[in-house]
N, C-alpha and C positions, 0 to 999 in steps of 0.2 A: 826202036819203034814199039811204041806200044800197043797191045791187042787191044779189043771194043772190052772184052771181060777184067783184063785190069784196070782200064778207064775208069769202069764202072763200081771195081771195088773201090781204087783211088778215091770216089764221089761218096761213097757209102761208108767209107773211114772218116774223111773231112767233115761229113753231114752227122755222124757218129762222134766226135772230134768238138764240133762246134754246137750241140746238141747238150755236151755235157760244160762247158764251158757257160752255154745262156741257161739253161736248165728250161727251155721253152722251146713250145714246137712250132708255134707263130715264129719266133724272134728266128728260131733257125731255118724256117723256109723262108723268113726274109733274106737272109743273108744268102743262104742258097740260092737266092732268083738275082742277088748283086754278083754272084761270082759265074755263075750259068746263066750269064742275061738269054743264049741264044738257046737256052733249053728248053722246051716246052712244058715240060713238070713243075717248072720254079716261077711260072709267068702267072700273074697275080691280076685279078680284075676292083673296081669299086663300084659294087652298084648304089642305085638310089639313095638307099639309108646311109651310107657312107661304110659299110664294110669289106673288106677284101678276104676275098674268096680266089681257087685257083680256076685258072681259064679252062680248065678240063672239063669244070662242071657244070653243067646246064644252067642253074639256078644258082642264087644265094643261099645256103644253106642255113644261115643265119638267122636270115629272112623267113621262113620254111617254119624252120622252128619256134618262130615267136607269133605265128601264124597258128600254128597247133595247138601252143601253150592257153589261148588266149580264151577263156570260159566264163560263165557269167555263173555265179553261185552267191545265193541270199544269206551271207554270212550272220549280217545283224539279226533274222529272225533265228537263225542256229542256237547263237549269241545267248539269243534272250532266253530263249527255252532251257537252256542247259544251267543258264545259271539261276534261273525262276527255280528248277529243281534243287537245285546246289540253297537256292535259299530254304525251299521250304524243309529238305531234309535239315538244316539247322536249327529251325523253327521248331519241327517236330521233337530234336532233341533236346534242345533246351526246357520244352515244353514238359516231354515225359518225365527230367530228373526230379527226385523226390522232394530233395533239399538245396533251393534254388537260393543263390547269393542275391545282393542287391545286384550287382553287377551282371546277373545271369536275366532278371526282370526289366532291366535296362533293354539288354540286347533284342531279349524278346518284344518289346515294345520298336523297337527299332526295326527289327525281321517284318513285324507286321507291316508296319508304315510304307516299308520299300515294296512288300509285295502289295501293299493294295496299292501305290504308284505303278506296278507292273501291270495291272489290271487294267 
């Protein structure tokens, strides 16, 4: 007959065992909950959004954190401003060199164009 404390290591080898066999800790508490259906640790819920979570926990956890993640930030005016800089510091350089190619007169008529579309 076995004791409650070697059950439990028995459970903690197999789950150790099948752990390293799926290399996942979903895929092994899945399996976990087919082999201990009458366990309570391995018994698994789906809420709403369709994720499974363990029955232990109050809530979706999943749910929770995409709940948290979720912020409203004005990228495009970020966007603009960084790269309005990023042009004009080009601008500027092209502009300062002493001895400018055709190619360098080019660009700079270009840098202008785009920044006064930025305007």
């Amino acid at each position: 007959m076995t004791t409650r404390t070697e059950t439990s290591i028995n459970k903690t080898l197999l789950k150790l065992y099948i752990k390293s066999v799926t290399d996942s800790d979903l895929m092994t508490n899945k399996i976990m909950s087919f082999i201990f259906s009458d366990d309570e640790i391995y018994k698994f819920v789906k809420c709403d959004s369709g994720h499974f979570y363990k029955i232990t926990e109050s809530k979706c956890p999943y749910c929770v954190t995409l709940e948290d993640e979720v912020t409203n930030i004005d990228v495009v005016s970020e966007y603009k401003s960084s790269k309005v800089d990023e042009i004009s510091s080009s601008l500027e350089y092209l502009k300062s060199k002493e001895s400018k190619t055709k190619k360098d007169l080019e660009n700079i008529y270009m840098l202008e164009m785009i920044l006064k579309n930025y305007s």
